[in-house]
C-alpha positions as CSV (number, residue, x, y, z in Angstrom):
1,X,18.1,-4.5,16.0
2,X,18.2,-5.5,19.7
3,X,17.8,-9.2,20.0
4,X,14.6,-9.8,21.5
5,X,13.0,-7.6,18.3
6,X,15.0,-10.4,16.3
7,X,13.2,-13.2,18.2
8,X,10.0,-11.0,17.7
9,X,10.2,-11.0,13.9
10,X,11.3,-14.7,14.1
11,X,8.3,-15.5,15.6
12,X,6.3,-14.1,12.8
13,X,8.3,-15.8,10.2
14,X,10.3,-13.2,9.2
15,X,14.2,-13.8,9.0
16,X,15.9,-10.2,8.3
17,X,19.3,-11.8,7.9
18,X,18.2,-14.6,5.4
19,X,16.2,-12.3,3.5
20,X,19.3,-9.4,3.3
21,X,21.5,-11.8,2.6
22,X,23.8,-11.1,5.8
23,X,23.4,-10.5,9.9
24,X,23.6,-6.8,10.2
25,X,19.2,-7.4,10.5
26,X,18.9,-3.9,9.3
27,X,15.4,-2.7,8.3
28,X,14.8,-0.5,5.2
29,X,13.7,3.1,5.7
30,X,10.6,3.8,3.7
31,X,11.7,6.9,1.4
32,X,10.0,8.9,-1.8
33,X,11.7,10.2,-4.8
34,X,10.9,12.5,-7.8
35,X,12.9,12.2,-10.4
36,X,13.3,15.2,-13.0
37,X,12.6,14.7,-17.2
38,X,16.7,15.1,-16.6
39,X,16.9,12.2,-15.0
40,X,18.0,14.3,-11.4
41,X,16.1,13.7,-8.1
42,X,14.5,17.1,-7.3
43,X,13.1,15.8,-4.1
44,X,14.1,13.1,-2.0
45,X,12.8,12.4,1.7
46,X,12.4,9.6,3.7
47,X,12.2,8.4,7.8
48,X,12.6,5.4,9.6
49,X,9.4,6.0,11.2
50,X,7.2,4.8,8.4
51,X,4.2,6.3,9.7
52,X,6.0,9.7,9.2
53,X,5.2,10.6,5.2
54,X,5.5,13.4,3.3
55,X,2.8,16.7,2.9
56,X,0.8,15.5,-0.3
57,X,0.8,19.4,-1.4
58,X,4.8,19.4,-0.9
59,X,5.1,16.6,-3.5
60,X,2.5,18.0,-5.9
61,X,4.7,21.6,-5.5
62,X,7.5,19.6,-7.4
63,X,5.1,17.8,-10.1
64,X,3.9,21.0,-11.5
């Protein structure tokens, strides 16, 4: 994260490195999962752009 994000973010309050426990001040990626009765994912997506979700009717394909 370029530094002047990092003063951004400090400005609000929020200390990435404190709250990951190191400096890298890496954001998560927002991501879905469906997990099988087996226990395997059978889908997986996700997008660092966390406005960017997934097609409601491409999930429910994989719940029925």
């Amino acid at each position: 994260m370029p530094h002047y994000l990092r003063e951004f973010y400090r400005g609000k309050g929020i200390d990435l490195a404190r709250w990951n426990g190191d400096d890298t001040w890496s954001l998560p990626v927002p991501a879905n999962f469906i997990v099988g009765t087996d226990q395997a994912i059978i889908y997986a997506s996700g997008d660092p752009d966390y406005t960017t979700r997934p097609d409601p009717l491409e999930i429910l394909e994989f719940l029925s």
